[in-house]
C-alpha positions in Angstrom: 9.6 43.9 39.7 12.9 45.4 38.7 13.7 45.3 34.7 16.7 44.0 35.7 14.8 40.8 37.3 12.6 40.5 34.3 15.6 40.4 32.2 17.1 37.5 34.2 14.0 35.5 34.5 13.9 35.8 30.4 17.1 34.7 30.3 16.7 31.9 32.5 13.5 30.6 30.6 15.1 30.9 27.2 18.3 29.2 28.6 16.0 26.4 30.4 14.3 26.0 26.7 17.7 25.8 25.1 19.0 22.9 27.8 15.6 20.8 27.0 15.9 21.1 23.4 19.8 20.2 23.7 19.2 17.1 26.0 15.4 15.8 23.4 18.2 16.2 20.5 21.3 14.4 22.6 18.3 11.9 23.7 17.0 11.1 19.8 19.8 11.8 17.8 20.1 8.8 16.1 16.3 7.8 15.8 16.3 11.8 14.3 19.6 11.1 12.2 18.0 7.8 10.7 14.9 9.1 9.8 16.5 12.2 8.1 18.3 9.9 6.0 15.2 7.4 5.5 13.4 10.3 3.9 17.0 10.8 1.9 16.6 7.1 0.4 12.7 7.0 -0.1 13.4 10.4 -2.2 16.3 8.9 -3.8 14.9 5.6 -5.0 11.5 7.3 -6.2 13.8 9.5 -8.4 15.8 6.5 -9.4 12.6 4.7 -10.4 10.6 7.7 -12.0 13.4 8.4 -14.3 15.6 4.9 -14.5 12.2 2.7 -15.4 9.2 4.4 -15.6 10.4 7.4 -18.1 12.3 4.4 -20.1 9.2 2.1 -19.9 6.7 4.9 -20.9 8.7 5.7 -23.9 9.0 1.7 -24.9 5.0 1.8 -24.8 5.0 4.3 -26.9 7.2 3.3 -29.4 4.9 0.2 -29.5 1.7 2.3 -29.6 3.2 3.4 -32.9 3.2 0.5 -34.5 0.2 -0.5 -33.6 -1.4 2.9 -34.2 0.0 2.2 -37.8 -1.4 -1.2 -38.4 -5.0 0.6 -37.4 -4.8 3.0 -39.4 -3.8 0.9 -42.6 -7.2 -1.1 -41.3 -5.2 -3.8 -40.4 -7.3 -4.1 -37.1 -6.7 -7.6 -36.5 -2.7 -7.1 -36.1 -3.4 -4.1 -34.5 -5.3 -5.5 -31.8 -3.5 -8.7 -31.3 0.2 -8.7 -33.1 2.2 -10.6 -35.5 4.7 -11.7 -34.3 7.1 -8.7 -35.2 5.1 -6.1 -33.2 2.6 -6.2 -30.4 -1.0 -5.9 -30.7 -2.9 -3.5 -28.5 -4.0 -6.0 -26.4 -0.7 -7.0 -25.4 0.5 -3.8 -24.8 -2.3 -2.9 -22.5 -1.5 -6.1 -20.9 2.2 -5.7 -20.3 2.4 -1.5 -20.2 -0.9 -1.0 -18.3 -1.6 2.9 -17.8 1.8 3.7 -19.4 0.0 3.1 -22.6 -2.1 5.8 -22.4 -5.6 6.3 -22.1 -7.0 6.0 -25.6 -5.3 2.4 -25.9 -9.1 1.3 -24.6 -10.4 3.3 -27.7 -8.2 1.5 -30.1 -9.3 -1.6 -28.6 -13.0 -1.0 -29.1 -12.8 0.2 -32.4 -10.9 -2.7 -33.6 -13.0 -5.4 -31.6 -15.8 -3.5 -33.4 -14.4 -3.6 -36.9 -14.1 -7.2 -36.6 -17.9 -7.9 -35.6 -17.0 -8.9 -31.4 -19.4 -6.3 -30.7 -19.8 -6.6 -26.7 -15.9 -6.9 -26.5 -16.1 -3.6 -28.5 -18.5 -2.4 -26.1 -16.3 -3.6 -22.8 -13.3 -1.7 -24.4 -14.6 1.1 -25.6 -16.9 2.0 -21.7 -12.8 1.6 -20.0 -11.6 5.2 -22.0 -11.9 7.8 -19.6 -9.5 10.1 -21.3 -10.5 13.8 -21.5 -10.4 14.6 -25.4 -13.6 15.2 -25.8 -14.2 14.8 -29.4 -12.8 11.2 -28.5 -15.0 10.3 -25.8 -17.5 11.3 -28.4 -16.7 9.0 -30.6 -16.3 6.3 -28.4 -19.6 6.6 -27.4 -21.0 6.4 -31.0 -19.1 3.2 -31.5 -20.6 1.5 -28.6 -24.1 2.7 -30.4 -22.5 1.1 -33.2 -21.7 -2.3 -31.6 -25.8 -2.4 -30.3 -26.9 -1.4 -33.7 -24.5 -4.8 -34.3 -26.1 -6.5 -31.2 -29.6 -5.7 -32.8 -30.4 -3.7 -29.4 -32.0 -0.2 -31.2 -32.9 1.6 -28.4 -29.3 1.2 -26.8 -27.4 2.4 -29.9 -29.9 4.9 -29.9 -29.3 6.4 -26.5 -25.3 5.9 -27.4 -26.0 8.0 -30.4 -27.6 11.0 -28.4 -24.7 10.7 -25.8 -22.3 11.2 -28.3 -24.2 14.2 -30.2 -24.8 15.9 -27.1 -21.0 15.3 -25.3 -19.6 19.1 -25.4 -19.7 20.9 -28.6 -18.4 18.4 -30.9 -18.1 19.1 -34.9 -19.5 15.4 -35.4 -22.6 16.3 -33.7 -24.7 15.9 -36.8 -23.3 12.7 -37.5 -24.6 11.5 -34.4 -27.7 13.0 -34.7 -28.5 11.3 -38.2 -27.4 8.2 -36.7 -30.2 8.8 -33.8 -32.5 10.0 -36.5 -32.3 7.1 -38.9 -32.6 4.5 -35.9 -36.0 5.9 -35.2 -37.2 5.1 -39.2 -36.2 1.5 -38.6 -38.2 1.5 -35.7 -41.3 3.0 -36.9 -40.6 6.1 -34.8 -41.4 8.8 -37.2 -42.2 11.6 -35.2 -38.8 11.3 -33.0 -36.8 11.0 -36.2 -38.4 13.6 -37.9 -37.4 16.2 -34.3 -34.4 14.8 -34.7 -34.2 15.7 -38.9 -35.0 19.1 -37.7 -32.4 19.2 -34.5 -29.8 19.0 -36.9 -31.2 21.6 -39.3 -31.5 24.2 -36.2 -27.9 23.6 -34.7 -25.5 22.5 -37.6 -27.2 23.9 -40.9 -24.3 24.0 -42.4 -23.2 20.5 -42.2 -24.4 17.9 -45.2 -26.1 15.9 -42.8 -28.7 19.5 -42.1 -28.5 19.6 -46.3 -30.1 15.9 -46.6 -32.4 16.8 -43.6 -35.1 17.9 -46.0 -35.2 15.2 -48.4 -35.6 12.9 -45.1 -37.9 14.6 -43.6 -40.3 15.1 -47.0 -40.3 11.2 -47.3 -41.0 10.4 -43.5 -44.3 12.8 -43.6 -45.5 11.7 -47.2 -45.2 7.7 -45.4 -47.5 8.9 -42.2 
């Protein structure tokens, strides 16, 4: 075969491939046209919402999270969990913002259903925050051990208070330990309490709880 053949032959397959493609675009023009400019809209109107009423709403949450974050930290936890009347409670918020609240709204929640004695509301709350500040989640899980402690459940609180002392590397580690360790005295549990005493002496010993360790340990082995 000639070059001069193979050359026509390539130009007749390319041309055939240009006609085919020339006739499928004369053939769906307008379904191809329509859905060019569907994908236009569905752009446009996600923009339109991300920034005309989400942006706006998140930043109305906020402003209320404020508030409310300044009613809790006066320990005013019944207004900041339900209101009055001038601003919103977090409860309301979560209700009418939802996620645009932010995560630790749940924590807030807890910790003020806690402070007021509903202790398995606290608990409820407090088991939703799934946020990733770890000292936080930390936290949160000590209050639930705190809301058992308030439920009378001891061995819940206690497992609560181990969560929370070993959740990352947390500076209130010791706290949570103590907690753990002083749960096993009411309980009769002097041996766990006493490994507990010493847990915190061996990893934070320069924390007051690994200070007081001693004295607790001296008085748990002179009452065996």
């Amino acid at each position: 075969m000639s070059k001069q053949v193979a050359k026509q032959r390539q130009e007749a397959s390319v041309q055939e491939a240009l006609s085919k493609s020339e006739q499928f675009f004369s053939t769906y023009k307008n379904l191809l046209l329509y859905g060019a400019l569907g994908i236009i809209v569905l752009f446009g109107l996600g923009f339109a919402w991300q920034k005309l009423y989400r942006e706006p709403k998140k930043e109305e949450a906020m402003g209320q999270m404020f508030q409310a974050e300044q009613a809790f930290s006066n320990d005013r936890f019944e207004i900041a969990l339900y209101g009055d009347g001038n601003i919103l409670g977090f409860t309301q918020i979560a209700d009418e913002y939802g996620a645009l609240a932010g995560k630790a709204i749940h924590f807030y929640i807890g910790v003020c259903y806690l402070q007021l004695g509903d202790f398995q509301s606290a608990i409820d709350a407090l088991t939703k925050y799934s946020g990733k500040d770890f000292i936080i989640k930390a936290r949160a899980y000590c209050c639930i051990g705190d809301a058992y402690v308030g439920l009378n459940d001891l061995k819940k609180a206690e497992e609560f208070y181990l969560k929370a002392a070993r959740y990352h590397d947390n500076p209130l580690a010791a706290i949570y330990l103590q907690k753990a360790a002083i749960i096993n005295e009411e309980v009769g549990a002097s041996d766990r309490a006493i490994s507990l005493y010493q847990e915190i002496k061996e990893k934070y010993p320069q924390t007051p709880q690994a200070i007081e360790a001693d004295k607790y340990i001296a008085r748990l082995k002179v009452s065996e």
